[in-house]
N, C-alpha and C positions, 0 to 999 in steps of 0.2 A: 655696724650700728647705723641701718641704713635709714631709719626714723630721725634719729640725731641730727645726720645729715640732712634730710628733708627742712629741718626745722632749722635750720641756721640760715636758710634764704627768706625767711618768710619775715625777717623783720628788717632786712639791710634798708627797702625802702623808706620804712620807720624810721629808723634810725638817722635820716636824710644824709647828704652826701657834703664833700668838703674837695674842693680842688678836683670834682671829678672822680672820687672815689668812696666810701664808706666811712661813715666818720669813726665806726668801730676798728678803722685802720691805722689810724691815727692814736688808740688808744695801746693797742699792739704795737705799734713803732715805738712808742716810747716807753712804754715795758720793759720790752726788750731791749733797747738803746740803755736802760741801766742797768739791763740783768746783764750784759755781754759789757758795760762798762766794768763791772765787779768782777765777772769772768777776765775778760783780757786786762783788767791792771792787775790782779794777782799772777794773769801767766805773766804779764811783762819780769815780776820781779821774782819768780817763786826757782827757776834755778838757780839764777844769781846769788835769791838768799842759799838755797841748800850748799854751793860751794863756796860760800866768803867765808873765811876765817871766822872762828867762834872765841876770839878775844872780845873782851867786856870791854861798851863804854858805860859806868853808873852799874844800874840793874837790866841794861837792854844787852841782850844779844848780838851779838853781829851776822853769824848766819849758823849754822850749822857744822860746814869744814869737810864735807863730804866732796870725794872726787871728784872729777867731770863725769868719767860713767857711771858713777855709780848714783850721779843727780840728774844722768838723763833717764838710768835704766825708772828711777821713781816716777821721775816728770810720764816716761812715757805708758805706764802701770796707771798712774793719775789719770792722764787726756783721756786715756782709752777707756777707763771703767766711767768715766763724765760723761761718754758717750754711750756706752751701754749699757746704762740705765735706764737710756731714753727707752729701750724693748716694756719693762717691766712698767716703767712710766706710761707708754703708749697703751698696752693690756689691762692695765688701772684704770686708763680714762675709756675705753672702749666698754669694757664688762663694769664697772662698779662705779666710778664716780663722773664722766665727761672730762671734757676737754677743759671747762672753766676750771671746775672744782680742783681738778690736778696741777692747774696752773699757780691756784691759791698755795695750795701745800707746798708745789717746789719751791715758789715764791716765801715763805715763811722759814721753810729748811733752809736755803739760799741766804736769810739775813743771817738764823744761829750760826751757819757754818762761818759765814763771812767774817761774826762779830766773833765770836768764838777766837781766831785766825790773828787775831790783833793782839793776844795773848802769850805773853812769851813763856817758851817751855817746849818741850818736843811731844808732849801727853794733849797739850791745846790742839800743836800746829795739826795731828792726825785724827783727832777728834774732828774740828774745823773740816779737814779737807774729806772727810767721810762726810759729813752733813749737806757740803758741796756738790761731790758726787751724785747724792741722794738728790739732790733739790733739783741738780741742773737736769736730772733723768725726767723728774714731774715735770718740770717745765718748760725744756727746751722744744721735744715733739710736739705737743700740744699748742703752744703760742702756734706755732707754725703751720699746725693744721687748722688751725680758727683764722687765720688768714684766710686760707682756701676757701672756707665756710661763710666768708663774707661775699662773695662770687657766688653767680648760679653757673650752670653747666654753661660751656659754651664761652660766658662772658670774655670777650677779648680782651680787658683790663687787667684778668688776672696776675698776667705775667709782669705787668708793667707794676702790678702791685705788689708784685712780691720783690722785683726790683728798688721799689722804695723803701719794702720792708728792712729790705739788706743793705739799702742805706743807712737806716736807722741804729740797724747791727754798728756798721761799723764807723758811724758818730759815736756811739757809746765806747769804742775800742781807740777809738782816734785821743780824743779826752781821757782815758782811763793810763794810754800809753805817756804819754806827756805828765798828768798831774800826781797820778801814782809812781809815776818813776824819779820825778823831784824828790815827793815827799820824802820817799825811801831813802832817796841818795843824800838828801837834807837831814832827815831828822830822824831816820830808824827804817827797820823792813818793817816792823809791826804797824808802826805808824803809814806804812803802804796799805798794808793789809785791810787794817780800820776803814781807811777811805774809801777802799772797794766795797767794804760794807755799809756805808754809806749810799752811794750809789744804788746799792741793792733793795735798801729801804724806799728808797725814793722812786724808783721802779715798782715794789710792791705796791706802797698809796698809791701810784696814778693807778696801775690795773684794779685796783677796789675801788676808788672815785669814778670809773669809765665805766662801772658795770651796766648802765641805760644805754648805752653805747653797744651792747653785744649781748642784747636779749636774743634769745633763738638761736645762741652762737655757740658753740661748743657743748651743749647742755644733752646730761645724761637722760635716756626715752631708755626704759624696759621695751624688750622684744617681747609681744604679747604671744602667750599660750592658748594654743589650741586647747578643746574639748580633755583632752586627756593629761591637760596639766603637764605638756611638753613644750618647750619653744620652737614656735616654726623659723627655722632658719634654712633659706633656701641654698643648695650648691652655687659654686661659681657655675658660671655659662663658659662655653670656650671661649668665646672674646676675651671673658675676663682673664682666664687662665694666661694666654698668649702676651695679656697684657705686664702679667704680673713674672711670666717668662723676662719681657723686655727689662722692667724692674730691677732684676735682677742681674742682668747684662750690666747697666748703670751702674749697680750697685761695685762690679768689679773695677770700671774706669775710677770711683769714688775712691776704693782701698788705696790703686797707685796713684791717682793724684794727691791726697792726704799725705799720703806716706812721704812724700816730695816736700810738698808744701809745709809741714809741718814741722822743716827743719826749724823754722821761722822763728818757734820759742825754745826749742832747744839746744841743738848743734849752731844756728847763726847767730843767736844769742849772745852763746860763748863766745863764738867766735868776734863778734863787734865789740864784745867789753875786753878780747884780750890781745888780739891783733888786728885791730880797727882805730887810724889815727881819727880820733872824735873831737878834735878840737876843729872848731869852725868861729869863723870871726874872733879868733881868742877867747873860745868858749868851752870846755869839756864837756861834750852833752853826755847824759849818766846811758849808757848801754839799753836800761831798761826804755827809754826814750823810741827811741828807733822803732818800737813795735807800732807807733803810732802812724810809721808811714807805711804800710802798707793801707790801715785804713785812711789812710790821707787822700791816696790815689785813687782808692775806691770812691769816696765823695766825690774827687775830680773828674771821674772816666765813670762813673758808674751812669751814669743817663747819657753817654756817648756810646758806650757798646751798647746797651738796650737801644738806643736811638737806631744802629748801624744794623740790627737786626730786624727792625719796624721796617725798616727802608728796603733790606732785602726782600724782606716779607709782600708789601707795599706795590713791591716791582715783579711779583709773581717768583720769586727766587727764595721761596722759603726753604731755612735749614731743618732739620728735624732736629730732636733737644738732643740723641745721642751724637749728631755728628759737632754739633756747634759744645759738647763737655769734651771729646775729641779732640777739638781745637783749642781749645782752652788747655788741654795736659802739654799739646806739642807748645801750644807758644811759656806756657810756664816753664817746659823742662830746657827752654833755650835761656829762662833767667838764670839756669846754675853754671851756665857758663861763664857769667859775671865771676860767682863766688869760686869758680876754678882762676880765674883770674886774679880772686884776692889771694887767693892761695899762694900763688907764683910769685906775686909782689909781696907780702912777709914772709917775712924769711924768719927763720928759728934756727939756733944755736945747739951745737950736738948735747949739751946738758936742758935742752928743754925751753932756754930763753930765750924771747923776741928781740930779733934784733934790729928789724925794720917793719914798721906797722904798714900797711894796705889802705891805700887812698878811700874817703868813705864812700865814693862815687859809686867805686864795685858793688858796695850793698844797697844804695840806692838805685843803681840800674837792675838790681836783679831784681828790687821787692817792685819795680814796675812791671816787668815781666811775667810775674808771678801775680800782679793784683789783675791785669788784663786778663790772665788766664783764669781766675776766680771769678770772675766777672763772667765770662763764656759760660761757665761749668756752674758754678754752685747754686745762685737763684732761677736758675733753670731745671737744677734739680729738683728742689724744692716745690717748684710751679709743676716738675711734669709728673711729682707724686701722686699732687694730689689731683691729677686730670689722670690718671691708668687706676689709680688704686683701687678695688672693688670696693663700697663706699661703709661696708660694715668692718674694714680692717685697714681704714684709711690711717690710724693713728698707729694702729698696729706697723702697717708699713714706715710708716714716718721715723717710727721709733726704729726700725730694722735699718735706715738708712742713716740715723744718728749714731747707730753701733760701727754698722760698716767703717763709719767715718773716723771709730773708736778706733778700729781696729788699722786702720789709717794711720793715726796717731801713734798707735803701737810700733809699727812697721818703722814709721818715722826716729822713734825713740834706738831701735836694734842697729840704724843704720848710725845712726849720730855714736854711738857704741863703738862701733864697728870701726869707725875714724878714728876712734884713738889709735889703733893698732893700724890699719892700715893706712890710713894718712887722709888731711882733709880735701884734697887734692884729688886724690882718688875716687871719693864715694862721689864730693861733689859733679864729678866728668860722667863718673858711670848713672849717677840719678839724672843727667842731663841727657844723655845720651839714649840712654832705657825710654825713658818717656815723650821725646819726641819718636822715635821707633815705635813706641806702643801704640801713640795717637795715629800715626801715618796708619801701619797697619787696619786698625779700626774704621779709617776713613775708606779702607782700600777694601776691606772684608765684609762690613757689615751692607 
């Protein structure tokens, strides 16, 4: 949609700028910052709910009662189809509607599923999380690629904007982890759920009040027909081919890195709400909590590594995006050495029971090692899509790498599986072990 594209630069000057960047970016920040608050406070609390006991307080439910695998095998069916949706999402806004109009619709599905979700019943809860899937598929690509589309070729802000975009990400995550996870522990999971829907509302208004803000920006252009009532759509050139070769290399570090990282909402989850001593200052903080510090760190560190990569840059020592997501897998996969650590320090009883919980230090050093490593890898994916993509399958790709990411999540779910039986101990060593090996290599081959 390489018209589309043309026209999403033609109004950023319009549009005037704010701190140095597009004010259209500032409209996407906080979109997004409530569409991923909605998103991460329901992961904060959605395994928790599916394995609490399904004893009644009143007419609320308590959770579901389902196993541990058999609420990661859902969780990890759920992330993954959230993600690859984004394909079909991406091919929606390419061929028939843009990037805005797709954005609207996830946006809209994203509130039904959300509000839907606050609804007790098990006929709501998978209505809700279909709706979910469906919205976050429209929505999630697309924000993302109208980022890009506020930049012209070349522009060196890009990257620095997409780094703030993903700040934005994960202020909505940081908030959603803390106030969704009270609620829940306070006053019900449904009463979690609503909130995130909430949230998601409040993200939709602002992207419909910002629309002056992103004229030229995401907006669907027909590819015009030749003489014969065909559309000329011209082949890739081999540059582009090679580039989308490279894409695709990426898109492999993305599967193992996800796959890793995505312990975070299922297997460490568990694991902080059941062998994690969480009292601090004489305080039980609720399990669901904790998802907030990984984006805690990210707001702290995220304009420190962007900063440390300007400066290499700066100094003639620039990294290329596949070697610095490289670096990001190794220093991530050295945070599971923390959680092999929590391992060794609780201890479990041959019938199953805890018999000494694990200092919360271990989860706090690991989710630091793990946010640096995000930080390296993720908004650098994101930025080097949309600089490789050929520009009439820019969404299309986008969307290709939100699957990937699906399928990430997947990976993640089989492994956290797989620890029931072989022990937490184990997957934890071997996903730590595997991914600093895989980064080395990469650094060493590519």
């Amino acid at each position: 949609m390489s018209a589309s594209n043309s026209l999403q630069n033609l109004n950023v000057k319009d549009s005037g700028e704010l701190f140095g960047h597009p004010k259209g970016l500032y409209v996407l920040f906080f979109t997004e910052l409530w569409e991923r608050f909605s998103y991460y406070g329901m992961r904060a609390i959605l395994v928790l709910f599916i394995v609490a006991g399904t004893d009644k307080v009143g007419a609320e439910f308590q959770g579901l009662g389902w196993s541990n695998a058999d609420a990661l095998n859902l969780y990890g069916w759920y992330t993954m189809l959230v993600y690859v949706a984004s394909i079909p999402g991406g091919i929606l806004a390419d061929r028939v509607f843009g990037q805005k109009k797709m954005v609207m619709i996830g946006g809209l599905l994203l509130v039904a599923g959300h509000g839907i979700m606050a609804i007790s019943g098990i006929v709501p809860f998978f209505i809700g999380l279909t709706l979910i899937v469906l919205g976050v598929g429209g929505l999630k690509p697309n924000v993302s690629t109208m980022v890009g589309g506020l930049y012209k070729e070349g522009d060196p802000r890009r990257d620095k904007g997409f780094t703030i975009f993903y700040i934005g990400i994960n202020v909505g995550a940081f908030l959603a982890g803390i106030s969704v996870g009270y609620v829940a522990a306070l006053y019900g999971w449904h009463y979690g759920f609503g909130l995130a829907g909430i949230g998601m509302l409040i993200g939709q208004l602002i992207f419909m009040g910002g629309q002056k803000y992103l004229k030229g920006v995401g907006d669907f252009v027909k590819v015009k027909n030749n003489s014969t009532g065909k559309s000329i759509s011209k082949p890739l050139t081999a540059i582009e081919k090679d580039r989308v070769i490279v894409l695709l290399i990426s898109f492999l570090i993305v599967i193992v890195f996800w796959g890793a990282f995505e312990q975070a909402g299922g297997l460490m989850n568990i694991f902080t709400n059941e062998r994690t001593n969480r009292v601090i200052f004489g305080l039980e903080i609720p399990a669901g909590v904790f998802q907030s510090v990984n984006s805690f760190y990210i707001m702290l560190f995220g304009t420190v590594i962007a900063g440390f990569w300007a400066t290499r840059k700066a100094k003639g020592k620039e990294a290329s995006s596949l070697f610095k997501m490289a670096v990001g897998t190794i220093i991530m996969g050295l945070g599971f050495f923390f959680m092999s650590g929590a391992s060794l320090e609780s201890q479990v009883g041959p019938s199953g029971e805890i018999l000494t919980k694990s200092s919360v230090l271990w989860i706090l050093g690991a989710y630091l090692f793990h946010t640096i490593g995000e930080l390296c890898l993720s908004p650098v994916a994101l930025s080097f899509i949309t600089k490789l993509a050929p520009a009439k399958y820019v969404s299309i790709m986008m969307g290709v790498y939100f699957a990937v990411t699906g399928l990430g999540n997947k990976l993640a779910a089989y492994l956290g599986e797989a620890a029931q039986d072989l022990g937490e101990l184990e997957i934890y060593t071997g996903i730590a072990l595997f991914s600093v090996l895989f980064g080395f290599l990469l650094i060493v081959f590519y």
